[in-house]
C-alpha positions in Angstrom: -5.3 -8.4 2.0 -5.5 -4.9 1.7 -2.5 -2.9 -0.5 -2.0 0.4 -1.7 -0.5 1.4 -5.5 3.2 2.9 -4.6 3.1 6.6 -6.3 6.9 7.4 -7.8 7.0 10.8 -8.7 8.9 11.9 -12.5 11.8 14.2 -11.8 11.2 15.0 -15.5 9.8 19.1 -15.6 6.2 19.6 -16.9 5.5 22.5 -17.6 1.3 23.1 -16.3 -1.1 23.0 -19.5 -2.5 27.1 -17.8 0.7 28.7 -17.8 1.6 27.2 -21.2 -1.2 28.9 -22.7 -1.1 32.1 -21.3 3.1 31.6 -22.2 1.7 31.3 -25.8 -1.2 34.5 -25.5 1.7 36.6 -23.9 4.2 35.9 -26.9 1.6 36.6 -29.3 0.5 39.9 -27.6 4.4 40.8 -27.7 4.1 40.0 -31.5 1.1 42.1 -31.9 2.5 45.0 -30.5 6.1 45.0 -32.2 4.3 45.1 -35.1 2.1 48.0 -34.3 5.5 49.7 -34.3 6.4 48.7 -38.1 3.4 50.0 -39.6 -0.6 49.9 -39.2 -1.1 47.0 -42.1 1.3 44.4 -40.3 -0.7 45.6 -37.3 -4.0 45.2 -38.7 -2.9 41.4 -39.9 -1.4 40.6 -36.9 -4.1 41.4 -34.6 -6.4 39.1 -36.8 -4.1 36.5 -36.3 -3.9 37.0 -32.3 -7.7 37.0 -32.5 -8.3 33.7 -34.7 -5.2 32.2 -32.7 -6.8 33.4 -28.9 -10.1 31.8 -30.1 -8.6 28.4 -31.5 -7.2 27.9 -28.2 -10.2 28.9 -26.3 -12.1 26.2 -28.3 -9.6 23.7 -27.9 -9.1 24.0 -24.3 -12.7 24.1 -23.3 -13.2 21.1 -25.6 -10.4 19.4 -23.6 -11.9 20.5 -20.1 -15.2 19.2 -21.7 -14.0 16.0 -22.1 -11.8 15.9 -18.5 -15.0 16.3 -17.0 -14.8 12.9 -15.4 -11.3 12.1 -15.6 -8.3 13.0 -13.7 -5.2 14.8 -15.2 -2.3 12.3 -16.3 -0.1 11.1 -13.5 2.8 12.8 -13.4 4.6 9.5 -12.3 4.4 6.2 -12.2 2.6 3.4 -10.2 5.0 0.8 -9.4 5.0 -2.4 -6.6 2.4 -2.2 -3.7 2.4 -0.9 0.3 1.4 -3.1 2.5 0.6 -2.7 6.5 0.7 -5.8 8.7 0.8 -6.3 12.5 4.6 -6.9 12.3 6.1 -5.3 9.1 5.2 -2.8 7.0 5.7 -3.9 3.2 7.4 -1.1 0.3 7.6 -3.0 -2.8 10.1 -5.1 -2.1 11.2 -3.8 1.0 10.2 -5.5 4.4 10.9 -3.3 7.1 10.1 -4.7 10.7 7.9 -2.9 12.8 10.3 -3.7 15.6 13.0 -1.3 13.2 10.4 1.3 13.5 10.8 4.2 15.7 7.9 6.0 14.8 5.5 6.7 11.7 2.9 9.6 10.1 0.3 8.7 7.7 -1.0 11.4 5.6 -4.1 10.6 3.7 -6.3 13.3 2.8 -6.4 12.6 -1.4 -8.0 10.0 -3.1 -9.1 9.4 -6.5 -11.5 11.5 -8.4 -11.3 13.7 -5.3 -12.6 17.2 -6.4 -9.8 19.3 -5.9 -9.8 22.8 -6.2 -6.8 22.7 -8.9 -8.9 22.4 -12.0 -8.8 26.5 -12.8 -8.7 27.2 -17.0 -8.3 23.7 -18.8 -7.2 21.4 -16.9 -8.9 18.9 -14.8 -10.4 19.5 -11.3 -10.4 15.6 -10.5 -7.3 14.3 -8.4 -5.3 10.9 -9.1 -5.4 10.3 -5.5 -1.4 10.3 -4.9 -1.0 12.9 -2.8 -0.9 10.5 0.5 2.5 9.4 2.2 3.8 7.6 4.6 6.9 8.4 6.6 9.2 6.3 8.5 12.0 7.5 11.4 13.3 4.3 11.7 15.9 3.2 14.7 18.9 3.6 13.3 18.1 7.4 12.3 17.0 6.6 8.7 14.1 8.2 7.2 11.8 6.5 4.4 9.0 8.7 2.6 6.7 6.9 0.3 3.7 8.1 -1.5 0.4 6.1 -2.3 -2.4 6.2 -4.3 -5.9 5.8 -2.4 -9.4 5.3 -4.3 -11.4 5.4 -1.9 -11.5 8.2 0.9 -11.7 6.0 3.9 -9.6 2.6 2.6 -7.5 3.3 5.4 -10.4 2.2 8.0 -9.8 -1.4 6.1 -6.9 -1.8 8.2 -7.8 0.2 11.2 -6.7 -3.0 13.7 -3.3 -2.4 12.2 -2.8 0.7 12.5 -4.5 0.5 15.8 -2.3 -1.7 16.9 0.7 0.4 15.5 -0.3 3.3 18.4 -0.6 0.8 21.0 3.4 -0.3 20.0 4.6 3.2 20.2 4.5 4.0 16.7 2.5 6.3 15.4 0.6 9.1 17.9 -3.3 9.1 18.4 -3.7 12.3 17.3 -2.5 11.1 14.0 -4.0 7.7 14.1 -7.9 9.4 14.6 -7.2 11.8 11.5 -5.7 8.6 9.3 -9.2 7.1 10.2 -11.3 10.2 9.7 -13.0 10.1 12.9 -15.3 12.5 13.7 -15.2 14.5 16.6 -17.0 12.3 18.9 -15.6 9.1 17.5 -12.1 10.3 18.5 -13.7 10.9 21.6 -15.3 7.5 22.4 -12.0 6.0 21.1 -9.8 8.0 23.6 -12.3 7.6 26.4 -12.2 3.6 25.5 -8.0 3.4 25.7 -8.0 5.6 28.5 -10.6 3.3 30.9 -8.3 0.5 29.3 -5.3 2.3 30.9 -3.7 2.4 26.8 -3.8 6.1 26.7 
């Protein structure tokens, strides 16, 4: 059995660890320079207080990103209940939805966990939780289901290729779409679309 950790987003604002800190450098520049106004001693002791505050930081956050080396940031979230793909349902915590209710369905998948992503710029970490994946359901009745998902592995969706295999050949979910969920190279989308087309599936 192969399930995914269900990814609920906080609605609660946070502010980003970067922007904080240059918040914080900006206010204490502002500081610095009101007082160069007053006169040239509050100056003088202000600007050695920007300095010994600028450097604490500087310490502190590259101490942090030090020791974030390996890890992720914090979810921002929670993971709660499982997602589950079968041949006749797809499984959303406790929801069972039919595949026969399904009208069609889009997989993204490109994250997974300790995926190096790009975002890891001052002190924060580079390393992704892996939640940035999502599943989308237009279902036959008009409604619309979004869920994201946590993946740890970048090609655990090719654990259930059969399944989703078989949710193309229903209708569900376009080939395009089905070749990129399983990361197949160029000419493995080829052989596959060659295969269902000699088949008469495509």
């Amino acid at each position: 059995m192969v399930r995914f950790n269900i990814f609920i987003k906080s609605k609660k604002f946070r502010i980003d660890l970067n922007l904080l800190i240059l918040i914080v450098i900006l206010f204490l520049w502002f500081c610095t320079f009101i007082c160069s106004k007053i006169n040239s001693d509050l100056e003088k002791k202000a600007n050695a207080l920007f300095a010994y505050i600028a450097v604490g930081i500087f310490i502190l956050g590259t101490a942090r990103k030090l020791f974030m080396i390996a890890k992720p940031e914090k979810l921002h979230g929670k993971l709660e209940g499982f997602l589950e793909f079968r041949n006749d349902a797809i499984l959303i915590g406790e929801n069972k939805i039919e595949l026969s209710a399904v009208k069609e369905l889009f997989i993204v998948n490109d994250d997974y966990y300790m995926m190096p992503n790009g975002n890891g710029k001052g002190f924060t970490s580079s390393l992704s939780n892996g939640v940035q994946n999502e599943l989308s359901l237009k279902l036959n009745d008009g409604t619309k289901i979004t869920t994201s998902f946590q993946l740890f592995n970048e090609y655990d969706m090719g654990k259930i290729q059969n399944i989703l295999t078989h949710y193309y050949l229903s209708g569900k979910m376009t080939f395009e779409n089905l070749a990129k969920v399983l990361k197949l190279s160029r000419s493995e989308t080829s052989q596959m679309k060659n295969y269902f087309q000699n088949s008469h599936i495509l």
